[in-house]
N, C-alpha and C positions, 0 to 999 in steps of 0.2 A: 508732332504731326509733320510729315514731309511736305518739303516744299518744292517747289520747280519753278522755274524762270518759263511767264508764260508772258509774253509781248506780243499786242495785235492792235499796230499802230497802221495809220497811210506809209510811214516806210519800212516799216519790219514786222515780220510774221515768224517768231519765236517759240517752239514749243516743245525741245528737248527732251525724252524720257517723259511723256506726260502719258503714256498710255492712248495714243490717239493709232483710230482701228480703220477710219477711214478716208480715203483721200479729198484734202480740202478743196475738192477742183472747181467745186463751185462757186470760192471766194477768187479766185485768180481775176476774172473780169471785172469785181467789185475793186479792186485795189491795185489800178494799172500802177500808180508810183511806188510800189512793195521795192525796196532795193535790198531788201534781205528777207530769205524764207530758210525757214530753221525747225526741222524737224525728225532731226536722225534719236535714235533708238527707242521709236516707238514700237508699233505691231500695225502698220499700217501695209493696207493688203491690193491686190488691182496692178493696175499698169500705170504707169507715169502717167498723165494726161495731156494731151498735145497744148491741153489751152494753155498751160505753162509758157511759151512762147510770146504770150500777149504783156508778160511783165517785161517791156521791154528796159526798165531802169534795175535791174535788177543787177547787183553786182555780187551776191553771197550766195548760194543754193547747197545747203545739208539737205541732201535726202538718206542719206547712209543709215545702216543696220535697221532698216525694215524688213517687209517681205513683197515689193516690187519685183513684179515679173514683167514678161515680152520683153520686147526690143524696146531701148532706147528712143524715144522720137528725134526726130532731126530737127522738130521745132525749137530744141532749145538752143539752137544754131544761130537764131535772132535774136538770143540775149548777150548785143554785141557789146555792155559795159560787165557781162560779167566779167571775174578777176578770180573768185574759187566756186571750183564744182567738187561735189563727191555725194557718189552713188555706190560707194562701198557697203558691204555684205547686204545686198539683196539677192534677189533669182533672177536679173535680168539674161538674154540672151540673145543672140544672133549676133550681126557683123557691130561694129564699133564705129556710129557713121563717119565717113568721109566727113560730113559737114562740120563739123568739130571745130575742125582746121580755122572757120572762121569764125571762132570766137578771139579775137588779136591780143584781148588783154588777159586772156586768163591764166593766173599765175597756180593754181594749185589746180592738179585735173588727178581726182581720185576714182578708180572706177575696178577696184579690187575687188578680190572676193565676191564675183556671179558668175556666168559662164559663156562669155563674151569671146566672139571667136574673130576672126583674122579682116581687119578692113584692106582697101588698097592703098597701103603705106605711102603710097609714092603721090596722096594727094594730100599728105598732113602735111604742115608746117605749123609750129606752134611755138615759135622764138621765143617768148614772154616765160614758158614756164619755167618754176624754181621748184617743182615737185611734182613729180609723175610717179603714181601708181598702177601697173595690170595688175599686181599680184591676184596669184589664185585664179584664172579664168584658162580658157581654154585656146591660146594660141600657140601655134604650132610654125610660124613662119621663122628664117632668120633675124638676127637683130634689128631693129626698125630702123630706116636709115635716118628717118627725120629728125630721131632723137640727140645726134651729133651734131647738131645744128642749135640743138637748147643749150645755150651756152652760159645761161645764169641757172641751169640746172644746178640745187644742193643736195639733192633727194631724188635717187632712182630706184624703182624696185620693180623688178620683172618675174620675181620667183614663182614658183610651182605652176608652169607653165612648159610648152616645149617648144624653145628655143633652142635652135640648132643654127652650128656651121663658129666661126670663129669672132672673136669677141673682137670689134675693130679697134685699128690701131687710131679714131681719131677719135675715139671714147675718151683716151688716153689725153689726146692734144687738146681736145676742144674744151673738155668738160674739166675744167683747174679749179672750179667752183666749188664742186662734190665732196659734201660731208659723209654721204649714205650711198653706197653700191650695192645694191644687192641683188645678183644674177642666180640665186642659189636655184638646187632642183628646176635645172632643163636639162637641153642637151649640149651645151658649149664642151667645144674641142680645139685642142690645139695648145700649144705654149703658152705662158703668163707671160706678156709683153716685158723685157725690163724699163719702158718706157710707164709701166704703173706708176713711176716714180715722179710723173708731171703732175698726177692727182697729190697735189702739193697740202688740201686744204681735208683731205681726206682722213674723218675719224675711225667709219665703220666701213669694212672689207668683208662681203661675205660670198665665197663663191664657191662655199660646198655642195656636194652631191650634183658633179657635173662630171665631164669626161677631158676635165683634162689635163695635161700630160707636161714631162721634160721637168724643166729645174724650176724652184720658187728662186726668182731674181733677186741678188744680193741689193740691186736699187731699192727693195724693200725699206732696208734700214733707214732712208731717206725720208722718210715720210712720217717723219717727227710729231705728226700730231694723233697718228694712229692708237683708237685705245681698244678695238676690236678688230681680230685676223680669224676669218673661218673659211679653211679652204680643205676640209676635212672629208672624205671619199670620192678623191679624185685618184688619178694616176700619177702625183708628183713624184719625182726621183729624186737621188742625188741626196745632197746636206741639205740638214737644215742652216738656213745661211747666220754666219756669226755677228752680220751686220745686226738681226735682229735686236741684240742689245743694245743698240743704240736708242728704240722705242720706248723713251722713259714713260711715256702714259699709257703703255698697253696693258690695260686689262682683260683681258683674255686673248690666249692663243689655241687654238685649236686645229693641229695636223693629223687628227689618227684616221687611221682608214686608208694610207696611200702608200708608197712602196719607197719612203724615206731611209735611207743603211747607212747614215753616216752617226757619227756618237753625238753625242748631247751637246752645246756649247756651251761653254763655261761661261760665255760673253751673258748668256740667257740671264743668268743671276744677277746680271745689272739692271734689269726689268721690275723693279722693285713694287712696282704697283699692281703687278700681277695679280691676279686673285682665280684663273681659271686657266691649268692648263695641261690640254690633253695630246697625249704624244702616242698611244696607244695602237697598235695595231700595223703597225710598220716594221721595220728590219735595222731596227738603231741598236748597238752593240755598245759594252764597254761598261766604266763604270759611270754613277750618279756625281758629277762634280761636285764640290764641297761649296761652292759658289752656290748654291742652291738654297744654300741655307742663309741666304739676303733675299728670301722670299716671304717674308715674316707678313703678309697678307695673303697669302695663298690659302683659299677653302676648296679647293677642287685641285687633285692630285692623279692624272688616269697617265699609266705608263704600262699599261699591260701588255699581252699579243706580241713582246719583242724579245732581244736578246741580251738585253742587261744585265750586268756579272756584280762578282760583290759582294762585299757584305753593305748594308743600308745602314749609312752612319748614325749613332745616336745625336750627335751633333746636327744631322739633319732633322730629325725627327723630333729633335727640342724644337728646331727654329718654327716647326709649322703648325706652332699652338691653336692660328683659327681654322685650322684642318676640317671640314665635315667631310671631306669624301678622298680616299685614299686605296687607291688599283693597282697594284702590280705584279696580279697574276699571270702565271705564263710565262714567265721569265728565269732567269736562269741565276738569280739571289741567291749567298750562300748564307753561312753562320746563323742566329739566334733573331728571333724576331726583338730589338732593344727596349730594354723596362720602361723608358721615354716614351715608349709608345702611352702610358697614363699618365701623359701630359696634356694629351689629345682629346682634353675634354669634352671639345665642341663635337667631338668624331662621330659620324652617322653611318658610315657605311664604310665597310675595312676588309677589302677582297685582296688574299695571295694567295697564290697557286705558285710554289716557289720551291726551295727545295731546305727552308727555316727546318732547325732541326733543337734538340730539347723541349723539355716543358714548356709550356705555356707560361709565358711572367704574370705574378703575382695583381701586377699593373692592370695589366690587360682590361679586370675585373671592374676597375673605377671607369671604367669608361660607358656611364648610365647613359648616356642618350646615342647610341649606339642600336641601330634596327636591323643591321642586315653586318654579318661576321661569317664570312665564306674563308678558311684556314683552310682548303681541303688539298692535296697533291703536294702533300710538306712531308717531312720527317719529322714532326712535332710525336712526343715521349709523354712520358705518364699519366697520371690521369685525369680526368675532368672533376674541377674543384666544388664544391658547394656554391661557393662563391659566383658562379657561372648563373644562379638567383637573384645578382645585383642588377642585371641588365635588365630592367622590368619593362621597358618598351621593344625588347628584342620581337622581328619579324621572323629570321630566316636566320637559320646557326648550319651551317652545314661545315661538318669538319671530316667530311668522308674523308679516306685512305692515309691515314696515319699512322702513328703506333700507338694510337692513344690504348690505356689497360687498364685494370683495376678488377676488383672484385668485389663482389655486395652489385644488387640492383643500377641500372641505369640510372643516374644521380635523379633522387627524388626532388634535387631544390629546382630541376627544370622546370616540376611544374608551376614552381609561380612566373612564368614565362607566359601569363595570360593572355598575351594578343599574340606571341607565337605561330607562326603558319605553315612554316617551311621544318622539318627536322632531319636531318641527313647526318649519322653516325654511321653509315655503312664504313665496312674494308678497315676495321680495325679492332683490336686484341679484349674489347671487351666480354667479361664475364660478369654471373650471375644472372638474375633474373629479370624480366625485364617488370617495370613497375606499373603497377596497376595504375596509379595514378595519373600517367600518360592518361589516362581515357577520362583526366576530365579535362584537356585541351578545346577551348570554346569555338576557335578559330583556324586549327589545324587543317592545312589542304593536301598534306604530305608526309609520311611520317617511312622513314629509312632506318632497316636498323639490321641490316643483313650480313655478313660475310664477315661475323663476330663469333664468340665462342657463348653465346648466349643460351641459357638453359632454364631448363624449369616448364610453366604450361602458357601460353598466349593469353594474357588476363580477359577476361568475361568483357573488364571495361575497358578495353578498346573498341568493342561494339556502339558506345556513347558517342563516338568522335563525328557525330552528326555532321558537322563541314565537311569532314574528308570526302578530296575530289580528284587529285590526282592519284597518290598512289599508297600502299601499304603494304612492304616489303618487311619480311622477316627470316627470308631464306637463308640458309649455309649457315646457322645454327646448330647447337645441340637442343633445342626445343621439343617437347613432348606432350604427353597429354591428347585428347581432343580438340577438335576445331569448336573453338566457341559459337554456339548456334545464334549468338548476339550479333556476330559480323553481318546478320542479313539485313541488319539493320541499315548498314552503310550503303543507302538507297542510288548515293552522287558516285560512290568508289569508279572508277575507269580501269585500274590496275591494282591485281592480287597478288602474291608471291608471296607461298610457303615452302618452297619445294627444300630437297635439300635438309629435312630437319628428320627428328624421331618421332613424328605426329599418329597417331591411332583412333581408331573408330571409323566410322563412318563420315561421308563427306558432308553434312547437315544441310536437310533440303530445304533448309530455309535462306542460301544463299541464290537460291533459284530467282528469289526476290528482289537482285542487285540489279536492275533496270540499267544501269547506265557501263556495267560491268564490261569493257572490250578486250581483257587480257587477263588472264592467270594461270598460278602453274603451283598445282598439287603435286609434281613428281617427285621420285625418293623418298617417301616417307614409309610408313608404317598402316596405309591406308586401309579398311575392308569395307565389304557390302558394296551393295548396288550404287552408282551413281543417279544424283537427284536430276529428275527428268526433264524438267523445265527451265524455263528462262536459257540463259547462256550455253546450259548443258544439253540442251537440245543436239548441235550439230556442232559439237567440241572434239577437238579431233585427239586420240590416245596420249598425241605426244606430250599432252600438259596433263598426262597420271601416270608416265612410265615408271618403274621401280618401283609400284605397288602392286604385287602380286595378287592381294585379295581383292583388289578393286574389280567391277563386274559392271557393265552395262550396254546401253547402245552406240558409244561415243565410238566411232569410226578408228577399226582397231583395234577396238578392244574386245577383250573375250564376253562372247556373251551370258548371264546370269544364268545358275542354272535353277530348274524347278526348286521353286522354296521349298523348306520345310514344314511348313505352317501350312501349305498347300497337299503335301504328303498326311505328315498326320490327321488333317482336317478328312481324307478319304476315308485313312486308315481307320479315324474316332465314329467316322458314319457305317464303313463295315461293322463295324464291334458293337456301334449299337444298334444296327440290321438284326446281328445275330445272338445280340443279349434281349433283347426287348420281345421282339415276338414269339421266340418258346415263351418267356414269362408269361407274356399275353393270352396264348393259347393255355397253358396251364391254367390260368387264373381262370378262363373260361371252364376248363373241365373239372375246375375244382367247384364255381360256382352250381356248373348244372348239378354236380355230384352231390353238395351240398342241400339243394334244393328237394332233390330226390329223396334224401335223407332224411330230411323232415316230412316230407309230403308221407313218407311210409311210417315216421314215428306217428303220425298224426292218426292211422288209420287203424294202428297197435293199441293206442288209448281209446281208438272208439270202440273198438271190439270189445276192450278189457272192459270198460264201463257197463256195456250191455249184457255181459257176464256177471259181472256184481249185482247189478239190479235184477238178473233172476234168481240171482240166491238169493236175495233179501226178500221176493215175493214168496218163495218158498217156502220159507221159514216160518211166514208171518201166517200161510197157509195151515200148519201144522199145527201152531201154537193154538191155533184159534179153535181147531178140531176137537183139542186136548182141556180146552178149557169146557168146551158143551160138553163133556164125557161125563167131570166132577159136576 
């Protein structure tokens, strides 16, 4: 049975996660000595209530993660022993009162997460605080001035807000208290002070997706207690500074996103506590230092989006056994992806875009908890293994534009890839035919397999692939056969692509039925008959049936169908039987009357004869009888 901390004493009104729906405002007056009220993450609904104000000993107020709306009252401006407020994630809204200011003791002011817009800054003063929260609300002013003034500040956060104009330099001086900065998602401009480096006491640094600019200051390194840097889609230049190695507790760094060109610092590899770091997306050159490999707690590996040369040391690739996530597509890697790579057990996600060339290692295969394997834009060679069956939580395989080859069916062991979603084989040298069993994928959203030497007919059971949502390409084949009339099935499909292959028959009007259909392209094949009138095909313009001669219909451009057959003979079979049927008809009349006739005059031949007979018989008998009176 769950339990909750429920307290409803004369000083404290506790009630935590209790599921409470309505506001207790009716007790406020009952319990003027309450010095604690305690009721965040309920589902309590309404406006704050003004009579909140009348708890005048009140030194504790959770109201957080309800669903309180309006504004703020300014009664609670008279709860002059509070010490902590927070009214985080509710709907509150309008200005942030001015009266605040006079509450003198309170040290925690949380008022995140609603949608709280701009007081007149220049009437706060709140010296006492040790942690200020606006995150998530809706102001738009520059830096509050007041805030440089909170000087036992260890905890600031102004994120996802817009905040504009430049970050002061007495942030820097005043505030030497500060565990937590977090200025992330505004609009802050301008240079990183190298004066950051008087934030002496500073763990966590995060001042990404903001606008600004120039060099990250080598004073960095100075700030020895740092275990979190996020200054990731700004406009920083220049090096990453080599002082950073000095940071023995930083766990995570994270630069990509900014316009960084200098190479990697070896110094970085004495950061040993590291476990997250993204360098991504920037213009850093050269090779990977071997110093990298004293990163033996590193799980997050993002060095993509750059210019990094190379080959990728296996030496490296030992050291970073707790690896789950590893990016450096995009870059300019040469040589062999290293068999070390199935050392990488813990590995989840393994994106290159590089220019790795040979086979695939035999390795690769051990690495089962592995969900997302994007290989594509390599020179990787032969062909895809059975083995490529071990990854039974694989999401997303896409190894487009290879050389991968082979012959016999698209490896059948894919499909024990039963949570599979993603498939991209396009742009590379496979043959044979593609496997029917693809079509029992439970979870498939996409299935690529074009600009291959692939042959044979489109199996029936691709039609099954019920999830399929984005796309189902098969183009620039040698494929033949009929359009399986089962694709109508794929009610979610968005995008078709057969063109480009040896297909025949007719276009099956039962794709008419793909409701969600916005793209496809039947051209180049082998196509005849009329196109199916409905759905999609309504107002489809030529260009996605060109290079099928016998194709026919209304689609804009194209030639129009001419008079069926079925329509000809059907005239033709009603003349012929115009002029088969009624001579018969007529005949059969003239034979009837004739007939009748025929008898009607046998009939009057026998009457005659009879009345002819019976006079001879009276005759006779006349005579007889004559002859006998005589004797």
């Amino acid at each position: 049975m769950e339990r909750h901390l429920v307290l409803f004493t004369s000083s404290s009104y506790f009630m935590p996660k209790h599921k409470l729906e309505h506001s207790p405002d009716s007790t406020f007056t009952l319990f003027t000595d309450l010095t604690g009220f305690d009721i965040q993450n309920n589902s309590v609904s309404g406006t704050i209530p003004s009579a909140i104000g009348s708890l005048s000993k009140l030194n504790y107020l959770d109201l957080s993660a309800n669903f309180f709306e309006g504004s703020i009252p300014v009664e609670i401006s008279r709860l002059t022993e509070l010490q902590y407020l927070s009214l985080n994630n509710n709907n509150l809204a309008g200005a942030i009162p001015f009266q605040l200011a006079s509450l003198p003791k309170v040290r925690h002011l949380d008022l995140g997460a609603n949608y709280l817009e701009n007081p007149d800054w220049s009437k706060f003063s709140m010296p006492s605080l040790e942690y200020l929260s606006f995150f998530l609300n809706e102001l738009t002013s520059e830096f509050p001035a007041f805030i440089t003034n909170c000087r036992n500040l260890t905890f600031l956060d102004l994120s996802i807000n817009d905040f504009t104009g430049q970050i002061p330099e007495l942030l820097y001086t005043n505030l030497g208290k500060l565990e937590t900065l977090i200025l992330s998602d505004n609009s802050f401009e301008g240079p990183l002070s190298p004066n950051i480096s008087k934030l002496s006491n500073l763990k966590n640094l995060s001042l990404q997706n903001n606008l600004l600019s120039g060099l990250i200051p080598e004073s960095i390194g100075s700030m020895s207690g740092l275990q979190i840097v996020e200054l990731f889609n700004n406009s920083f230049q220049g090096n990453i500074p080599s002082s950073i190695g000095q940071l023995k507790h930083l766990e995570k760094l994270d630069l990509r996103m900014n316009a960084l060109n200098s190479t990697i610092p070896p110094e970085l590899g004495l950061c040993t506590n590291l476990t997250y770091l993204a360098l991504a997306d920037n213009q850093l050159r050269g090779e990977l230092p071997l110093s990298l490999s004293n990163l033996s707690k590193i799980t997050d590996m993002g060095l993509s989006e750059n210019y990094l040369s190379g080959k990728i040391s296996p030496t490296l690739i030992s050291s970073w056994t707790e690896l789950t996530s590893l990016q450096v597509q995009n870059n300019l890697f040469s040589g062999n992806i290293p068999p070390e790579i199935g050392k990488l057990t813990r590995l989840q996600y393994l994106l290159s875009e590089t220019s790795f060339q040979a086979p695939l290692p035999p390795t690769l295969w051990d690495l089962t908890n592995l969900q997302i394997l994007n290989l594509f834009f390599n020179n990787i060679n032969g062909k895809i293994p059975p083995e490529v069956g071990n990854l039974k939580v694989l999401e997303t395989l896409d190894l487009n534009t290879n050389q991968l080859h082979g012959a016999g069916e698209v490896p059948r062991s894919l499909t024990s890839l039963k949570g599979l979603q993603y498939l991209d084989l396009s742009n590379n040298k496979l043959t044979g035919n593609i496997s029917k069993e693809l079509g029992s994928y439970e979870k498939l959203s996409s299935l690529d397999l074009s600009h291959n030497n692939l042959s044979g007919d489109i199996p029936f059971e691709l039609g099954n692939l019920n999830s399929l949502q984005y796309l189902l390409d098969v183009s620039s084949n040698s494929l033949s056969g009929a359009i399986p009339q089962n694709l109508g099935k794929l009610s979610q499909l968005e995008i078709l692509n057969v063109s480009h292959n040896h297909l025949s028959g007719r276009i099956p009007a039962s794709l008419s039925s793909m409701v969600s259909l916005s793209s496809f392209d039947f051209s180049y094949n082998e196509l005849t008959g009329p196109l199916p009138t409905g759905g999609v095909f309504q107002n489809a313009s030529a260009r996605y049936f060109v290079g099928n001669p016998g194709l026919c219909g209304k689609a804009e451009g194209l030639s129009q169908c001419p008079t069926t057959d079925s329509s000809k003979s059907s005239k033709v079979n009603k003349k012929v039987l115009i002029g088969v049927v009624v001579p018969v008809c007529v005949l059969l009349v003239i034979a009837t009357i004739f007939a009748v006739l025929l008898c009607f005059r046998k009939t009057e031949q026998l009457g005659e004869e009879s009345k002819i007979v019976s006079n001879g018989e009276s005759s006779k008998a006349g005579t007889n009888n004559a002859g006998h009176r005589q004797v």
